[in-house]
Z-matrix of the N, CA and C atoms (Angstrom, degrees):
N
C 1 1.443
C 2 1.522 1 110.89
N 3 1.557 2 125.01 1 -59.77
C 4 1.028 3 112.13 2 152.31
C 5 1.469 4 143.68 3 -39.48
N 6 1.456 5 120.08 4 -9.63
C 7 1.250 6 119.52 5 160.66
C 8 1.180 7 137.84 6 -95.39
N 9 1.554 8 109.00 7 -7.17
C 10 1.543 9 132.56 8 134.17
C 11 1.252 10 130.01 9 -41.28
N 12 1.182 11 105.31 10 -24.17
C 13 2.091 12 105.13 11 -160.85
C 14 2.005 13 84.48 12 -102.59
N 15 1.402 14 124.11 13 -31.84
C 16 1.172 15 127.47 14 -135.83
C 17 1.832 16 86.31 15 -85.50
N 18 1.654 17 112.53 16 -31.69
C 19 1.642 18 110.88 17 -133.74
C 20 1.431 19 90.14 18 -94.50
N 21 1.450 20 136.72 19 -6.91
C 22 1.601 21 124.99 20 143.18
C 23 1.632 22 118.48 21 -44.29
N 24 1.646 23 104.98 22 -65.46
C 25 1.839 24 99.89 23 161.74
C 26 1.418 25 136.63 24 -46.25
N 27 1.419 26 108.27 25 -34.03
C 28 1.340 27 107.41 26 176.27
C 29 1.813 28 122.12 27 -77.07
N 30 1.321 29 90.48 28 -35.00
C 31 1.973 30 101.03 29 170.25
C 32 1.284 31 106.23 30 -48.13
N 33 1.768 32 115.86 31 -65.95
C 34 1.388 33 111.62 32 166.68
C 35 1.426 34 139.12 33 -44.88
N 36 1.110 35 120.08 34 -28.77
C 37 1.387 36 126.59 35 -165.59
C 38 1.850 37 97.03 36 -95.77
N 39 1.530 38 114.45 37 -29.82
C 40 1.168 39 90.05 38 167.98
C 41 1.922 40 133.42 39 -98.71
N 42 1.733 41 88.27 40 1.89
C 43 1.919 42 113.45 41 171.73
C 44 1.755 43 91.75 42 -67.26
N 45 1.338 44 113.70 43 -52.07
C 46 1.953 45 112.69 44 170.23
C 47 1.179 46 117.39 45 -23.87
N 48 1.560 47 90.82 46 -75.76
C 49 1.379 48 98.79 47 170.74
C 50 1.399 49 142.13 48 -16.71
N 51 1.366 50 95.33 49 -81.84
C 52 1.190 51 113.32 50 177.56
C 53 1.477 52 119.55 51 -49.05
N 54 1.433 53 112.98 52 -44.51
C 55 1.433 54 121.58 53 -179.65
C 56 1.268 55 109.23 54 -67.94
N 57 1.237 56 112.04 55 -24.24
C 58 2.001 57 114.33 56 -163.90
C 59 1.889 58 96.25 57 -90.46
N 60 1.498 59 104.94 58 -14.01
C 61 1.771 60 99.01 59 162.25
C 62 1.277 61 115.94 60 -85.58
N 63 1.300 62 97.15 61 -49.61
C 64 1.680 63 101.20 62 173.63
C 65 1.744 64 121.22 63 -26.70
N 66 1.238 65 107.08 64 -55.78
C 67 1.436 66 119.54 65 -166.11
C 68 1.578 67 102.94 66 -82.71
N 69 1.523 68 130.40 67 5.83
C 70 1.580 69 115.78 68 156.87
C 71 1.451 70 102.00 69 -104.73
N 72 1.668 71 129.81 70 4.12
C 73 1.304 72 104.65 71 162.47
C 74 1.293 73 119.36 72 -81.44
N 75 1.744 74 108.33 73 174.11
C 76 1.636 75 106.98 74 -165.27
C 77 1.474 76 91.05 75 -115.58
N 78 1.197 77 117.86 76 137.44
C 79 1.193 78 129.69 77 -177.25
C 80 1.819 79 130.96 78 -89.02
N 81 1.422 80 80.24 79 -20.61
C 82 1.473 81 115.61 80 148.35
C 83 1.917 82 122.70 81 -49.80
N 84 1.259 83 93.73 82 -47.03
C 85 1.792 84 87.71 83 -175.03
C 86 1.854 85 92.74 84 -117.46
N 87 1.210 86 107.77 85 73.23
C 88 1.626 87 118.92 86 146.03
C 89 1.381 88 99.53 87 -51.32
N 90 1.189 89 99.23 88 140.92
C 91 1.883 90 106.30 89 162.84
C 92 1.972 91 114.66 90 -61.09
N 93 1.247 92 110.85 91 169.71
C 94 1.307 93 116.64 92 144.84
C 95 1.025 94 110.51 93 -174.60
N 96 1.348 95 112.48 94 167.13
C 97 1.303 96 111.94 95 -169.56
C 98 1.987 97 116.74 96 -113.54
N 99 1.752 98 97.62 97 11.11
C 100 1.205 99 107.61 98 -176.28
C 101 1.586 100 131.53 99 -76.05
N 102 1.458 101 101.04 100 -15.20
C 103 1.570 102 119.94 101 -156.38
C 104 2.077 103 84.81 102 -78.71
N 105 1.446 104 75.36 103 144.91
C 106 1.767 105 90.44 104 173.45
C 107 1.891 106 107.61 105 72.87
N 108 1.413 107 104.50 106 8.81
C 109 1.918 108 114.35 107 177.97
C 110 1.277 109 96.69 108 -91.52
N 111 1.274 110 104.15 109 166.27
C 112 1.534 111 121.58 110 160.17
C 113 1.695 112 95.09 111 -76.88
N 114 1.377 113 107.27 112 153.35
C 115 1.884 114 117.71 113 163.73
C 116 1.403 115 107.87 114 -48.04
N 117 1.539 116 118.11 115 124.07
C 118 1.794 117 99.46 116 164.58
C 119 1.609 118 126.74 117 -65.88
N 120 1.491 119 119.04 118 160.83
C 121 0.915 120 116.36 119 -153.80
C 122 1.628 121 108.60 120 -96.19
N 123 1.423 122 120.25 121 126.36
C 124 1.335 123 144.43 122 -172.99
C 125 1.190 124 130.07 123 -161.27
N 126 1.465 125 101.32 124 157.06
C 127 1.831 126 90.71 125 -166.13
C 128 1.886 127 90.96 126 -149.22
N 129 1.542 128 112.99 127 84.55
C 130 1.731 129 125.42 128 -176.60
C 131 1.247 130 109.58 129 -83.69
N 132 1.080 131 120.34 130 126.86
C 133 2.043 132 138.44 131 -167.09
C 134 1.689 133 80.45 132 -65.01
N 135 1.661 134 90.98 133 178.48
C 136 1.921 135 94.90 134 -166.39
C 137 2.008 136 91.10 135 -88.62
N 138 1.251 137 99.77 136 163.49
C 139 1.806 138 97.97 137 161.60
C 140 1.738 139 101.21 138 -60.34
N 141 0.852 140 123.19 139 -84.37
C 142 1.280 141 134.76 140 -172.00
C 143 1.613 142 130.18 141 -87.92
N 144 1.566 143 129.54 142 -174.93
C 145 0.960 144 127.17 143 175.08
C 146 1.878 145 95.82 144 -81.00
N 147 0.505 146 104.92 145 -17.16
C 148 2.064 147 104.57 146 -159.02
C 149 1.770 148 88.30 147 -85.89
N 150 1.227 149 127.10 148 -17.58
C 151 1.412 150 113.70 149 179.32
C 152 1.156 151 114.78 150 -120.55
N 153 1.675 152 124.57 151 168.56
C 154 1.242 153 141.54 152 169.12
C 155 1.847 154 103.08 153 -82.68
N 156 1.450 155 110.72 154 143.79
C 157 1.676 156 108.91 155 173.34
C 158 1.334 157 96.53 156 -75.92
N 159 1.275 158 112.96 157 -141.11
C 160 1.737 159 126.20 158 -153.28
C 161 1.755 160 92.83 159 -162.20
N 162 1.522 161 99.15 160 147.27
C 163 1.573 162 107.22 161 158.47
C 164 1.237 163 118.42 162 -165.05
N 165 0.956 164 133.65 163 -175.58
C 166 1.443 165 138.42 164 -158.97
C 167 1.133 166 116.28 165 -68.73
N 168 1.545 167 125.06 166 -45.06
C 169 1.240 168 169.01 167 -163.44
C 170 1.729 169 112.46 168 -61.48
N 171 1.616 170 108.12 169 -67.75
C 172 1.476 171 137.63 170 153.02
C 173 1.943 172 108.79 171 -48.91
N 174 1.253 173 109.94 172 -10.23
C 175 1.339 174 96.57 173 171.75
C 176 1.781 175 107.57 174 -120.31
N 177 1.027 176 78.09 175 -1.60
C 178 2.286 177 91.10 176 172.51
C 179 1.464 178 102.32 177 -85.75
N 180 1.444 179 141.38 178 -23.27
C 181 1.058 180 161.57 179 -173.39
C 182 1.872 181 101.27 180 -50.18
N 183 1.251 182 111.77 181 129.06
C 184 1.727 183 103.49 182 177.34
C 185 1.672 184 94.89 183 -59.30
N 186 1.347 185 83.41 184 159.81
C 187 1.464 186 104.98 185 174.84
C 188 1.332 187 98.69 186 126.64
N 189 1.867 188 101.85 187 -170.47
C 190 1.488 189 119.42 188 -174.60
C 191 2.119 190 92.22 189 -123.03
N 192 1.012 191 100.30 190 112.69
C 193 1.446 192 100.41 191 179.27
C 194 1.761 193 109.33 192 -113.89
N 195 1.247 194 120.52 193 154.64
C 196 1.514 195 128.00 194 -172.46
C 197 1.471 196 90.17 195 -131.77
N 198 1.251 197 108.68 196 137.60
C 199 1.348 198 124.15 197 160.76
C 200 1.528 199 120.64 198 -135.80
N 201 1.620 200 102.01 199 121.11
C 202 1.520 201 101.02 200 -177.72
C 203 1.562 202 108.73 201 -123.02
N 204 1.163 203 110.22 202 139.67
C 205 1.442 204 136.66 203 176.37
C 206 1.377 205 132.60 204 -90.52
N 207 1.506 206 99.35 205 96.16
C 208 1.993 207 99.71 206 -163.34
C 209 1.492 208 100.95 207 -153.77
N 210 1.068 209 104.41 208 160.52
C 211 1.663 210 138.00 209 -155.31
C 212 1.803 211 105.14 210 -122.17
N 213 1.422 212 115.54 211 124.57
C 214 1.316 213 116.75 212 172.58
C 215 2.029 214 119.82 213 -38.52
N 216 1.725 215 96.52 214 -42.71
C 217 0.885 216 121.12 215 -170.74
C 218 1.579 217 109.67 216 -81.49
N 219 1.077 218 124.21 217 10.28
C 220 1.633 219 132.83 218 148.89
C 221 1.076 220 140.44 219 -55.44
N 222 0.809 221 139.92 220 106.95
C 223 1.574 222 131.00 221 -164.79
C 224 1.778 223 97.08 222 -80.72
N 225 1.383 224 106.01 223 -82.66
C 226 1.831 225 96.60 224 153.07
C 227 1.408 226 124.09 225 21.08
N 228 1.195 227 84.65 226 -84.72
C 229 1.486 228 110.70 227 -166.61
C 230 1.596 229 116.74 228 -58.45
N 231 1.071 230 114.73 229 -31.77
C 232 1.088 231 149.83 230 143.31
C 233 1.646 232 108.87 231 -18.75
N 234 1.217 233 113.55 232 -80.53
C 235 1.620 234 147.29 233 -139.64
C 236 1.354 235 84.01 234 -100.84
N 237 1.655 236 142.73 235 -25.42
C 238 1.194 237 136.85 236 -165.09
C 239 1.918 238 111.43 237 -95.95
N 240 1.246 239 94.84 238 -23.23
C 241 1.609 240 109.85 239 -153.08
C 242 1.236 241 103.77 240 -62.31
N 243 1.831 242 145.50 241 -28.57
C 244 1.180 243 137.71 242 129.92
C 245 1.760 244 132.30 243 -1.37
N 246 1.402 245 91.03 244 -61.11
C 247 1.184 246 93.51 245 -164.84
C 248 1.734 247 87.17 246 -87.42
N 249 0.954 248 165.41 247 21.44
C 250 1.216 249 122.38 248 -165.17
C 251 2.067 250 78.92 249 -146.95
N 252 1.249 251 126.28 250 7.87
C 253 1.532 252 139.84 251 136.83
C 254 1.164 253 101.44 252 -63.21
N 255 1.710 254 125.73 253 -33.65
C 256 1.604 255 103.03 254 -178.95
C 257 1.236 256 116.51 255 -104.54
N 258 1.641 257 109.89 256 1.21
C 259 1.735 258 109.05 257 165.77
C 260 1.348 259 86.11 258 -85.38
N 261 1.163 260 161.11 259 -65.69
C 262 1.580 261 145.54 260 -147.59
C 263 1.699 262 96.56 261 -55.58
N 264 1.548 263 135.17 262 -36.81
C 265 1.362 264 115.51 263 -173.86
C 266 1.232 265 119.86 264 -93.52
N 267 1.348 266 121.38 265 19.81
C 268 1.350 267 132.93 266 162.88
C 269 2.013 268 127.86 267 -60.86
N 270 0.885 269 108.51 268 106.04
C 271 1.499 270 98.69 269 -176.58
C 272 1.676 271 114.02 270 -61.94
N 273 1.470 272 67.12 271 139.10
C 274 1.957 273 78.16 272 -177.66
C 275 1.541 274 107.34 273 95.85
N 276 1.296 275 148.85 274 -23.02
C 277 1.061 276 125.18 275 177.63
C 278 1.489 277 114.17 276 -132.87
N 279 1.626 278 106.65 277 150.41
C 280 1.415 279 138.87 278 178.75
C 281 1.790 280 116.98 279 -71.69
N 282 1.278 281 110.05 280 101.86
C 283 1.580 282 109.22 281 -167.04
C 284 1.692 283 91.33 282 -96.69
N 285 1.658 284 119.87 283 129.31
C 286 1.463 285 122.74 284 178.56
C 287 1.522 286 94.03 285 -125.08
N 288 1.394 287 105.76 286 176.35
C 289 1.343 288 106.23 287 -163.29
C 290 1.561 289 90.31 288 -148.01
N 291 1.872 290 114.46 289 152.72
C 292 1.473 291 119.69 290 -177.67
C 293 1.066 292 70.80 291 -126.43
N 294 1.802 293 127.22 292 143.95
C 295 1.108 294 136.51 293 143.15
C 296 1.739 295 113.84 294 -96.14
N 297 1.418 296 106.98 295 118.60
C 298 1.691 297 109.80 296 -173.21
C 299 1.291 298 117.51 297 -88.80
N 300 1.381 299 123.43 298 135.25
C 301 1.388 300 118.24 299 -175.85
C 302 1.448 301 116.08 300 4.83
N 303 1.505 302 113.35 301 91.11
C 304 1.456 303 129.57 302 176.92
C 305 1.578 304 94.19 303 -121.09
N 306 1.409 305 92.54 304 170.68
C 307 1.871 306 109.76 305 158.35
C 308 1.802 307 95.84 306 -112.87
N 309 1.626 308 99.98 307 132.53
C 310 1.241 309 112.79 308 -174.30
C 311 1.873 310 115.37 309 -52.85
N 312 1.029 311 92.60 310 -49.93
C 313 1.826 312 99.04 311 172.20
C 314 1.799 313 107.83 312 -45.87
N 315 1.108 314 116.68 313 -85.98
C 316 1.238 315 117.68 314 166.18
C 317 1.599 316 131.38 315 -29.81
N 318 1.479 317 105.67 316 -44.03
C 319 1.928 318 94.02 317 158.46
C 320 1.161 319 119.19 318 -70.51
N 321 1.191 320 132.59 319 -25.90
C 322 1.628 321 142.18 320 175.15
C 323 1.330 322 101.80 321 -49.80
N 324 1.540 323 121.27 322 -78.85
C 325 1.642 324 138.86 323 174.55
C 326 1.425 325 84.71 324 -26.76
N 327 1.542 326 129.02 325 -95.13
C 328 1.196 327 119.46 326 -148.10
C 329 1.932 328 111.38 327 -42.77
N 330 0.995 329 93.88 328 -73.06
C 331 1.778 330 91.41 329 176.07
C 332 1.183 331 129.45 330 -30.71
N 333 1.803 332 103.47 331 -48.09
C 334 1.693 333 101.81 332 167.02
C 335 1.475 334 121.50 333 -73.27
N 336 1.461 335 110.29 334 3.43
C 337 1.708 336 120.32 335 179.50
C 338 1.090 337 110.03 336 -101.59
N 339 1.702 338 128.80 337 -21.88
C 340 1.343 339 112.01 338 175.90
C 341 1.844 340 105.60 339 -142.88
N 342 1.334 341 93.27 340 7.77
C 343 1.878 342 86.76 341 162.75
C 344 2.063 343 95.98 342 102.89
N 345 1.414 344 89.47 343 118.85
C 346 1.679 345 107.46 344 157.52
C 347 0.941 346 132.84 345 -75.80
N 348 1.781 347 114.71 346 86.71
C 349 1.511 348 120.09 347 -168.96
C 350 1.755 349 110.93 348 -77.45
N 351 1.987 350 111.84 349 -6.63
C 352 1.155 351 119.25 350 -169.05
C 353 1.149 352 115.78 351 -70.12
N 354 1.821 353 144.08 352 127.69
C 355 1.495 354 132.73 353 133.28
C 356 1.496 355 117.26 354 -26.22
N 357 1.398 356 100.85 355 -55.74
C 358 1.862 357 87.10 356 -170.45
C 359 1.720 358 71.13 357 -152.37
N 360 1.933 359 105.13 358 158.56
C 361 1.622 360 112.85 359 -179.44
C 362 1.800 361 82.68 360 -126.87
N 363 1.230 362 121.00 361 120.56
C 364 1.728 363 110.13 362 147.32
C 365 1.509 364 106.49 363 -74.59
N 366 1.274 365 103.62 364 161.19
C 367 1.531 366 118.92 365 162.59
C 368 1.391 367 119.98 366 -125.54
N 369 1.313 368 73.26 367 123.79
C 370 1.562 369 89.80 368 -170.77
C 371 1.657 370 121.81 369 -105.88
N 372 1.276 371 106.11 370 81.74
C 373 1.544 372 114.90 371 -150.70
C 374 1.632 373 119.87 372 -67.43
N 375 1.434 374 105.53 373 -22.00
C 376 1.321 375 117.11 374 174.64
C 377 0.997 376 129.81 375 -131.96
N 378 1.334 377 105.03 376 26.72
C 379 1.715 378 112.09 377 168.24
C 380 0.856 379 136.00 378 91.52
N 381 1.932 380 112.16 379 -12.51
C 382 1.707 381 123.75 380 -166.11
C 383 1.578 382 89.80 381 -71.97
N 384 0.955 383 138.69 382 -77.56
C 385 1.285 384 141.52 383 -133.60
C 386 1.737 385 103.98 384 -65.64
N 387 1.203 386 126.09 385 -2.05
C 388 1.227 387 135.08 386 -158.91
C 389 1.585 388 102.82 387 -116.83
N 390 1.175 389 108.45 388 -44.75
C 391 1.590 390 120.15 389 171.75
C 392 1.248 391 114.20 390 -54.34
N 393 1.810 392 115.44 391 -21.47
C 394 1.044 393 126.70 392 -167.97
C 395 1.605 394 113.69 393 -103.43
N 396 1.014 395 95.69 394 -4.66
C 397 1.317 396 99.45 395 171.81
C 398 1.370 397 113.94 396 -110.76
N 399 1.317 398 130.62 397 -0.32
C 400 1.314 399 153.73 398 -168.35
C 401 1.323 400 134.72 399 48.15
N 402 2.266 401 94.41 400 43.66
C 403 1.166 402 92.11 401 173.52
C 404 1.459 403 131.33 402 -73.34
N 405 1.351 404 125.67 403 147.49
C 406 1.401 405 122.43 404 176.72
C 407 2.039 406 118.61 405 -75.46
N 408 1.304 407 103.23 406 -39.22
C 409 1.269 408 133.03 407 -169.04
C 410 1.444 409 146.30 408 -148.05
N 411 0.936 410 139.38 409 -167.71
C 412 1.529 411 119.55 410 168.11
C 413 1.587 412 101.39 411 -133.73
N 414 1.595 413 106.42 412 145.45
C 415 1.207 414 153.29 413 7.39
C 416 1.522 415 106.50 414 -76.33
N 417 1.384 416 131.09 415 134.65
C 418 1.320 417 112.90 416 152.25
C 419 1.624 418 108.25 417 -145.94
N 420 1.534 419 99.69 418 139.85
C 421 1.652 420 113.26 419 -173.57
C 422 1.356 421 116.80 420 -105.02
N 423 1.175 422 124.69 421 132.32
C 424 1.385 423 125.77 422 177.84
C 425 1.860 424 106.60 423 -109.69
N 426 0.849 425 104.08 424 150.28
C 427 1.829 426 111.26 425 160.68
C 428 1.323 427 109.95 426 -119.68
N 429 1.328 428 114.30 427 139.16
C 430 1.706 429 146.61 428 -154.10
C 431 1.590 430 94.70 429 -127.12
N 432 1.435 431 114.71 430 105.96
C 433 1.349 432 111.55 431 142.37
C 434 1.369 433 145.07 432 -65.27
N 435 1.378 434 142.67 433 162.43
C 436 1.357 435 141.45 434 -167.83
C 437 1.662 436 105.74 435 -56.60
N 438 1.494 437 126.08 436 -7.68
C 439 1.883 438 100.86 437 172.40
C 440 1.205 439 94.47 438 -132.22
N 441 1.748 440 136.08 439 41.20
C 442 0.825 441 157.18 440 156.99
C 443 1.461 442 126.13 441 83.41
N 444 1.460 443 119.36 442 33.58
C 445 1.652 444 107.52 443 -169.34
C 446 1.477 445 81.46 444 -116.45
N 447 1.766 446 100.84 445 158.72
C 448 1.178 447 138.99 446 166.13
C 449 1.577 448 103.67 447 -57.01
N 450 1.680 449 111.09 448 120.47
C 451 1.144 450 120.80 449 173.99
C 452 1.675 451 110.72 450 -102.77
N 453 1.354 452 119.57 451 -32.41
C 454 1.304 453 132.86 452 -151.86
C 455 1.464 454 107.21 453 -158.69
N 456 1.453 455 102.52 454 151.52
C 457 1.371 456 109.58 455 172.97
C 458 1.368 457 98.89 456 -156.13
N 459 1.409 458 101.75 457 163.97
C 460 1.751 459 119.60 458 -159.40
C 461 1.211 460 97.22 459 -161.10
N 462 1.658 461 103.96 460 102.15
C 463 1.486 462 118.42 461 154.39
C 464 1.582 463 112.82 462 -72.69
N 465 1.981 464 104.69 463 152.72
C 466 1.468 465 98.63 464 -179.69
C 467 1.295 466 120.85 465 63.69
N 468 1.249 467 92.90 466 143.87
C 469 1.781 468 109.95 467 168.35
C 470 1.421 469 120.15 468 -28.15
N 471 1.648 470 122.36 469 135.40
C 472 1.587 471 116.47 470 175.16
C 473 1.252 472 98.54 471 -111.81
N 474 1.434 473 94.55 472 133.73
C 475 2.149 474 134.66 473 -177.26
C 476 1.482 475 68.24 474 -87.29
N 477 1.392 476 86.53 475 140.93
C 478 1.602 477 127.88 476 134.87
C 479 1.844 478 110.15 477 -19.62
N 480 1.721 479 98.93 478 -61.59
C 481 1.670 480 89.32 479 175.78
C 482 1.245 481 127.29 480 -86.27
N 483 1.228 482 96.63 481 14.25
C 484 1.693 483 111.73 482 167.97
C 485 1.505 484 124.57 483 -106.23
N 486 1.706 485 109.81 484 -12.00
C 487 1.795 486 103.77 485 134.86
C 488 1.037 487 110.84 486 -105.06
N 489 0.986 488 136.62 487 2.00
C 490 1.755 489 113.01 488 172.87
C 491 1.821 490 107.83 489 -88.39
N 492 1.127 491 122.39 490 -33.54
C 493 1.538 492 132.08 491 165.17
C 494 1.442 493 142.56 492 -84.23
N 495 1.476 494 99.93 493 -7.51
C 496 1.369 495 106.95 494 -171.97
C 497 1.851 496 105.35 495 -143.95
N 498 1.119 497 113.17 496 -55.27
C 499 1.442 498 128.43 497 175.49
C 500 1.660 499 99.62 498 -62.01
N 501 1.489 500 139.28 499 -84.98
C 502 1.167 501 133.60 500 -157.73
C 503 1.127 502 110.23 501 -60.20
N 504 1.423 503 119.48 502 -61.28
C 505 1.675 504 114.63 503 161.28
C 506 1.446 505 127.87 504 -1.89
N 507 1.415 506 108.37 505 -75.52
C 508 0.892 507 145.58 506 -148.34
C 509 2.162 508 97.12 507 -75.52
N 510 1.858 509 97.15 508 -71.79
C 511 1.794 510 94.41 509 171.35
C 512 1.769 511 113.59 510 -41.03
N 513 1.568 512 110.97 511 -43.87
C 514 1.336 513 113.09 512 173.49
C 515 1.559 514 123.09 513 -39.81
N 516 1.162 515 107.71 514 -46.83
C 517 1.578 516 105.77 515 -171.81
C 518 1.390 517 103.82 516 -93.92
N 519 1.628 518 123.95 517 -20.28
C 520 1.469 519 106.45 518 169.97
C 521 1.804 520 108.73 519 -87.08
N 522 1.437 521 123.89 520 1.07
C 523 0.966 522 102.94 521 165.54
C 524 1.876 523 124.40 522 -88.58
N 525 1.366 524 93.77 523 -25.83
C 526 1.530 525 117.97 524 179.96
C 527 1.645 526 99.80 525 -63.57
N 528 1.258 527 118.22 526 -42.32
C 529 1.750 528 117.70 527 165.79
C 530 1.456 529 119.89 528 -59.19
N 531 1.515 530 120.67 529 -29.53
C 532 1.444 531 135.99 530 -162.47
C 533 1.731 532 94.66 531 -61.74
């Protein structure tokens, strides 16, 4: 009987738990298992008439290519689009864009509201092509080395100290390898 009265406290104390671990992980370093892959293979029609789509192919291409994955409906994405006008003026590299389950009108607005830092955007209207890359969410950025595998990935919005510390760094030494 007494272990009846107790097992309301104990549910709680171990729901605590759980939550009080929860909150020292970083949400930032999701796993994946893509880094050091070749790009998966896809080939996404453009969002619009004003752009080129995206494919697998265009990211096998020498060079240092970035691809970021965002939705009008991002707030993120939003808050990121600064910085990633200043990865497009970087010499040497190709900035592409996945648009994730958007409505085409509405990614347009955003772009024509704060500027098309994309070479070419696929759209990716239902998500396959994104699953496949193992995004979890939006914003997320990958870096593409010169014979096309995933070097890097970047959950969430990129701070300022997240190209100046992690992003430039980083194109630097894969271009200095190129």
């Amino acid at each position: 009987m007494r272990l009846k009265s107790l097992l309301p406290l104990l549910v709680f104390v171990a729901l605590a738990a759980v939550l009080w671990i929860g909150l020292g992980l970083k949400p930032r370093e999701v796993p994946t298992v893509m880094i050091g892959r070749a790009v998966p293979e896809f080939d996404l029609p453009p969002l619009d008439a004003k752009t080129q789509g995206l494919a697998s192919a265009t990211l096998r291409a020498p060079g240092v290519k970035i691809v970021n994955v965002f939705a009008s409906w991002c707030v993120p994405c939003r808050v990121e689009h600064p910085q990633l006008s200043a990865l497009k003026n970087i010499p040497g590299i190709m900035l592409y864009g996945i648009n994730y389950k958007d409505n085409v009108a509405d990614a347009r607005a955003f772009l024509d509201s704060l500027g098309d830092p994309f070479a070419a955007i696929g759209y990716d209207r239902g998500g396959r092509v994104s699953i496949d890359w193992g995004v979890y969410g939006v914003p997320e950025t990958y870096v593409i080395d010169g014979s096309g595998k995933i070097v890097y990935r970047h959950v969430g919005p990129i701070s300022d100290d997240d190209l100046n510390d992690k992003f430039k760094p980083l194109i630097d030494r894969l271009r200095e390898g190129a």
